[in-house]
N, C-alpha and C positions, 0 to 999 in steps of 0.2 A: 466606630466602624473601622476595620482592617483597611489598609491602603494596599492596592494592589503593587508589587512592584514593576509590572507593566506599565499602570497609570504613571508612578514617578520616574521611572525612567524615558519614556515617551514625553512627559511634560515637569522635568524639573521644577520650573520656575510657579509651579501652583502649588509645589510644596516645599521651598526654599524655604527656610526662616521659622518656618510651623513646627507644632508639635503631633505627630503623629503614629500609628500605632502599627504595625506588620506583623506575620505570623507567615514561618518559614520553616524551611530546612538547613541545618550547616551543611557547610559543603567544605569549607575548610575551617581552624582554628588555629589562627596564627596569633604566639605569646610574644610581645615587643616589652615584657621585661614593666614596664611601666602602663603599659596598654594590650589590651587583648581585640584583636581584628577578626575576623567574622564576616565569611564567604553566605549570603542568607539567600535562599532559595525558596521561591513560593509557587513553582510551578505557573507563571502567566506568564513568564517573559524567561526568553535562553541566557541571558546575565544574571549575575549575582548581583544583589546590593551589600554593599561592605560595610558592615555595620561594629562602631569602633566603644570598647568599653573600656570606661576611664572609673579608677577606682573613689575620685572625688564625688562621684554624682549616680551612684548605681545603687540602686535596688534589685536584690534576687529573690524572687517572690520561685521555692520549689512545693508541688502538693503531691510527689509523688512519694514524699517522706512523712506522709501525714497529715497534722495541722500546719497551714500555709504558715509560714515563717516569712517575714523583711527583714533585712539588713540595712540601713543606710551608710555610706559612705564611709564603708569595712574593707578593710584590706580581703576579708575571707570570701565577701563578695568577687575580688578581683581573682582568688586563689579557684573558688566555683568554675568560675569562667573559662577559667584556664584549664582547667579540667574538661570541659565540652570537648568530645569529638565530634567527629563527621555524623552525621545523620540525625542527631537531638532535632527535638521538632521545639520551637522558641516563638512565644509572643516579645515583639520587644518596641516598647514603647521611647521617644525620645525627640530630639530635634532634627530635620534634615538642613547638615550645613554644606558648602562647598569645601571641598579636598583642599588640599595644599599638595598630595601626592598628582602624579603624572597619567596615573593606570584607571583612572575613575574621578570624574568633574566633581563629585558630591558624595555622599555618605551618612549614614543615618550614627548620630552620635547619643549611645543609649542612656539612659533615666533608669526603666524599668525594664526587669527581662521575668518573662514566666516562664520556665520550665514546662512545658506543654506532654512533653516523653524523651524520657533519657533515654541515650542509643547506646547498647553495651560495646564492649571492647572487642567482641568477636561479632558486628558488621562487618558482613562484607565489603563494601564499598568504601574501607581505609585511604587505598592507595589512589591516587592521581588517575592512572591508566589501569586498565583490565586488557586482558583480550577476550574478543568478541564471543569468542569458544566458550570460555569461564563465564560469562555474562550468560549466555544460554541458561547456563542453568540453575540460575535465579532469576526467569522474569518474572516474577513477582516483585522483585528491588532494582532492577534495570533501567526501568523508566529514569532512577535517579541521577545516572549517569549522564554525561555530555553529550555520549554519541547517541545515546538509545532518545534526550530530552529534542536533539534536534530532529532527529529522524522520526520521531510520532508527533512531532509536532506539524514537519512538512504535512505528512502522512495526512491530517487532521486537514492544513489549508489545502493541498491535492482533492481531496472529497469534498469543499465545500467549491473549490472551483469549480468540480465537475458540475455539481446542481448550479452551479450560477451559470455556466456556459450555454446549457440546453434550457434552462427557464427562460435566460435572453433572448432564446431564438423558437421560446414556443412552443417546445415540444412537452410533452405531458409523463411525468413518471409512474411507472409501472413498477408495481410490486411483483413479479412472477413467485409463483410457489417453488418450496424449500421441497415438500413433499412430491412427488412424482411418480407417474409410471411408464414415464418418455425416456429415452437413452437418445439425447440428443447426438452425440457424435456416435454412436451406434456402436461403441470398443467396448462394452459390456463391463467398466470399470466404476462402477455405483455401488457406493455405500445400498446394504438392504438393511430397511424400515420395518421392521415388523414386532407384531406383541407376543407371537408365538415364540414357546421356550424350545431351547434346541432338541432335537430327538421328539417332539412334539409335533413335527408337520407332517400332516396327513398323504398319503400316495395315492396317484390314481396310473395303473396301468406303469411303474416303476417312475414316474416323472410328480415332482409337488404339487400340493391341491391346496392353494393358498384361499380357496374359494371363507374359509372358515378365520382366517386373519382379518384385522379390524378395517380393513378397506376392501375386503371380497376379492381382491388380488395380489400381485406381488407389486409392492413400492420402495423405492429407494430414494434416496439424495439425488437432489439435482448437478446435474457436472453442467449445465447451461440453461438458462432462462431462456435464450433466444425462441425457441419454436414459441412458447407461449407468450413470449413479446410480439411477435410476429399477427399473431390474431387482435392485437391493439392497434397494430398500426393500420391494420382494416376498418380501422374503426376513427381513430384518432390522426391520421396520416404519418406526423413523425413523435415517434416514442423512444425511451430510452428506461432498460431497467439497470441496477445498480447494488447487487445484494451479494450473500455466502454462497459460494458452489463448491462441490465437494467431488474428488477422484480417487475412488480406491488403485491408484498404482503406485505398485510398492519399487518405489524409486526413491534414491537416499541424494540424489545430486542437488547441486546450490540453488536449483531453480524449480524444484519440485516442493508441495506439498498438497497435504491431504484437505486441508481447508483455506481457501482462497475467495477475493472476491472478484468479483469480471464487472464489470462496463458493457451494456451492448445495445449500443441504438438501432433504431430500426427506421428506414424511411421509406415513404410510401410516394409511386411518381416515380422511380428515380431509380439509374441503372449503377453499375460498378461505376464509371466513372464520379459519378456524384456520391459515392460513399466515400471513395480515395478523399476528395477533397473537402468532406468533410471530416474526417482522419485527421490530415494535415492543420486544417485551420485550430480545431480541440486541440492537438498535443503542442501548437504554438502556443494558443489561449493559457493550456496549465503550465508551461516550464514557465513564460512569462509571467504569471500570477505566483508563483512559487519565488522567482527570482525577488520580483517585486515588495511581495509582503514576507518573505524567510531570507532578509539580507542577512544576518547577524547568524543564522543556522548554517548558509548555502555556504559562505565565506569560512564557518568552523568545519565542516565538511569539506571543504577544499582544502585546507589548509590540514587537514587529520585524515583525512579518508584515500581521496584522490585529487591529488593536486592538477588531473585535468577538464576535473567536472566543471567547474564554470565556464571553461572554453570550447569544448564540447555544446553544451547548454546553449549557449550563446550562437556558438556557427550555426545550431537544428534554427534558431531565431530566423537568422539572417540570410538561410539559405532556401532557393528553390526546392521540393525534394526530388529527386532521381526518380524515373519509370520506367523500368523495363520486363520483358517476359521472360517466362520460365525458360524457356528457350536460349535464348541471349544470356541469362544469367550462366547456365549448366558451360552454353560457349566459351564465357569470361572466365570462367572456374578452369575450365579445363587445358583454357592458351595460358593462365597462369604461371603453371611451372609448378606451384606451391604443392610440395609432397602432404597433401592431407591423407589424415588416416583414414579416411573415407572418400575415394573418389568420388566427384560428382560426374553422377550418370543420368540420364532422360531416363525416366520415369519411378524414381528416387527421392523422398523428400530430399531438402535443403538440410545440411547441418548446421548447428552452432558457426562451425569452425567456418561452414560458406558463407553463412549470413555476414558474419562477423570480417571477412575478407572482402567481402565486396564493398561493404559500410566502410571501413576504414582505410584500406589499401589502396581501392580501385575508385571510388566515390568521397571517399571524407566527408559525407554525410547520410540522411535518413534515405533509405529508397524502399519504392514499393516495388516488389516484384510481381505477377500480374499470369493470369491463364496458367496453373499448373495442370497437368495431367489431370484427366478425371478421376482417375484407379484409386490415385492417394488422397481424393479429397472427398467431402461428406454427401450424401445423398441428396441436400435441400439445395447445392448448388445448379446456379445453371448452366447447363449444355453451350456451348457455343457451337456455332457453325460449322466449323473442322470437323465437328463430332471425337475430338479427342481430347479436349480441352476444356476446362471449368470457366466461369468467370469469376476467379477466385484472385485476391491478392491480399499478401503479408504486407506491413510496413516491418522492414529492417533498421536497425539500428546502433550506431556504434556505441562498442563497448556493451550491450546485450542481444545483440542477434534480434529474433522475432519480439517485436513487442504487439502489434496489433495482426489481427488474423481477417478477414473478411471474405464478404464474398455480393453479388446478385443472386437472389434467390428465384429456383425455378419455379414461375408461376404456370406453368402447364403442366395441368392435370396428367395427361398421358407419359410425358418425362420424367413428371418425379416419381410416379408409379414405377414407371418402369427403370429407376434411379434403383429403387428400393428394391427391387427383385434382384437386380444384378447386382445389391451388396449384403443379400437374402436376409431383408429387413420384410419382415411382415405387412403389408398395408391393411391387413384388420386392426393393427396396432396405432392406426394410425388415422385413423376414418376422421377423427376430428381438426388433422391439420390438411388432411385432405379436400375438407370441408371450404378451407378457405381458397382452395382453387377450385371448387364448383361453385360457389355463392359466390358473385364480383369478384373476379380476381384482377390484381393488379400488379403490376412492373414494382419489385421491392428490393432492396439491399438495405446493407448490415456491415458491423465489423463488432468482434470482441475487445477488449483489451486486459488484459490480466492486472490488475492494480496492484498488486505486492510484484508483481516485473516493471510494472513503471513507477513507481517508487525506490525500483532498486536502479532506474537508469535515471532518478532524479536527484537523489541521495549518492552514485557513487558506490553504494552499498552491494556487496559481491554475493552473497547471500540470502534466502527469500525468508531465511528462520529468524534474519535480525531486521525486518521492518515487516514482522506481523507480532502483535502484541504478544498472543501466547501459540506460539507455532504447532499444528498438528501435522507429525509425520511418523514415516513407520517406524513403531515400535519406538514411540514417544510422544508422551501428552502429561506434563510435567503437571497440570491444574485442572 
């Protein structure tokens, strides 16, 4: 059986002295003239194991030349070896001893090596470093890399934190559907689903007559679960769905793309205040569980990426977050002084450029900003009192602006009715979320969180194309 090299490096001492057997990647191939050293990468753990070939005691068993050949204890064995670049895939059986070197406690000292797939000379991933541009456009071999091995790996404990945060506390996962014929934020920017070939859709009276497509209407991609998580938590009290959403806008900047996944719990009982603060408690729970169990990634990442993401990470820990409204914020924007390209004005979203000034300039931490304008914010929120205001808040935060969005949702029938006329949304389109404020309705809130923007504020990572596996944006889908 293969020994992971998680296993031996997490537990040296259970395979000190032994004979045992790994199956890896090179990552380097360093010739000491007498000895040939060997960077082995097996994908469990972000360290290499140095695995050292000595021409006394080696066997090179290769089958991709045919009939398996050994050598024992041949200098041609040691000349093979030396030969290996970066990427060869290698069984290598042998002793794990303790170092004598300074850079690594131990070391697997080889016996046997199987040639598993010879990597040719025109790999890409020869050299040490890439840039991240270049890496684009091979993800299909990226993962190989250091930066892409730690960043999917976060990425990986991130998602499992999320299920463990909300299992602990109860709440029930909801699958919402991929398929759809709900336009959750109502911008009409949906992928359409359909089996009909183009120049094939029927007219009725100059307008499409999708009556004859495989769902009797017109359906697209979902750009948010929330509404139909929303009829769970009528059911279940507090729910959370966790899946693909997708936005047809054709936007090329570092925090856009076409397919993403969102986070969005839903709780039932429970007004904006009790969603903020369930916000805050989540996004401590994951930097912490990422710190915790991605030392050896967060520390490569600071150290290569941005050398102030640990300390950043650490202040969101230790710090209260900030709460203020739209109001007070547009105030703070505006006594600033800061020549933004975009003045902040009342009844204007927030830019980048503001979120990003208040979080770091004005606060030097997360803050939720709180009651925006109704104009600019979606149909399902609720009315506040003012009558001019949502009970809507973003969480901010430094070094990426908006990471969480939320809101209280209106549970009165005649408000969100009348939400939806004044943003000339149909409510025959909508009889069935309507439904849940005629049968029980009750007092509910929410927040989104976009998971490739919080993985790019947990990684450091400037780019939303390099901590998603195979990125879809316009006018590119490389797989």
């Amino acid at each position: 059986m293969y020994a992971r090299i998680a296993d031996i490096c997490r537990e040296p001492e259970k395979f000190l002295g032994k004979r045992i057997k790994v199956g890896g990647w090179t990552r380097t191939v360093r010739d000491g003239k007498a000895l040939v050293f060997v960077e082995l990468h097996d994908g469990s753990y972000f360290k290499t194991l140095q695995v050292v070939i000595e021409p006394e005691s080696l066997s090179l068993t290769g089958e991709d030349e045919g009939e398996a050949r050994e050598t024992a204890r041949s200098r041609l064995c040691l000349n093979e070896a030396q030969k290996l670049g970066a990427g060869a895939c290698l069984t290598v059986a042998g002793v794990l001893a303790e170092s004598p070197g300074a850079k690594q406690p131990f070391e697997l000292k080889a016996e046997e090596i199987i040639l598993e797939g010879s990597c040719g000379a025109d790999y890409p991933l020869q050299k040490k470093r890439h840039s991240l541009e270049f890496l684009r456009t091979i993800t299909h071999l990226r993962p190989r890399a250091n930066t892409f091995s730690a960043v999917f790996r976060v990425r990986s404990l991130a998602s499992y934190a999320i299920h463990k945060f909300f299992a602990e506390r109860g709440f029930v996962y909801v699958h919402t559907p991929i398929l759809t014929a709900s336009d959750c934020e109502g911008a009409g920017e949906m992928f359409q689903a359909t089996t009909l070939k183009p120049g094939d859709v029927p007219m009725i009276d100059g307008a499409p007559d999708y009556s004859k497509d495989f769902f009797g209407k017109w359906a697209g991609l979902t750009v948010s679960g929330q509404l139909a998580v929303e009829a769970y938590a009528s059911a279940f009290r507090d729910v959370y769905a966790f899946g693909p959403t997708f936005r047809a806008e054709n936007s090329n900047t570092t925090t856009h793309a076409a397919e993403f996944w969102m986070l969005e719990p839903e709780i039932a009982f429970a007004d904006l205040d009790d969603a903020q603060a369930l916000a805050e408690e989540m996004l401590k729970f994951l930097i912490g569980y990422a710190l915790e169990n991605a030392k050896d990634e967060m520390e490569f990442l600071n150290a290569h990426i941005d050398d102030g993401l640990l300390s950043r990470l650490n202040a969101a820990l230790e710090s209260e977050f900030a709460h203020i409204s739209y109001g007070e914020a547009v105030e703070l924007l505006q006594k600033s002084g800061e020549p933004f390209e975009y003045p902040a004005k009342w009844g204007l979203p927030l830019q980048t450029a503001h979120e990003r000034y208040l979080t770091e300039q004005i606060f030097g931490k997360p803050v939720f900003v709180r009651d925006y304008p109704r104009e600019i914010k979606s149909f399902y929120m609720r009315q506040n009192d003012d009558g001019k205001t949502a009970a809507a808040a973003d969480l901010l935060a430094p070094g990426i602006g908006e990471l969480i969005g939320g809101s209280q949702r209106e549970e009165r029938l005649d408000r969100l009715l009348d939400n939806m006329r004044q943003k000339n949304i149909d409510p025959a389109d909508y009889g069935w979320y309507a439904d849940l404020r005629r049968f029980g309705t009750v007092k509910h809130a929410g927040f989104g969180l976009g998971f490739e923007r919080f993985v790019m504020y947990l990684t450091g990572i400037k780019n939303i194309r390099d901590v998603i596996p195979f990125p879809r944006t316009a006018n590119s889908m490389s797989i």
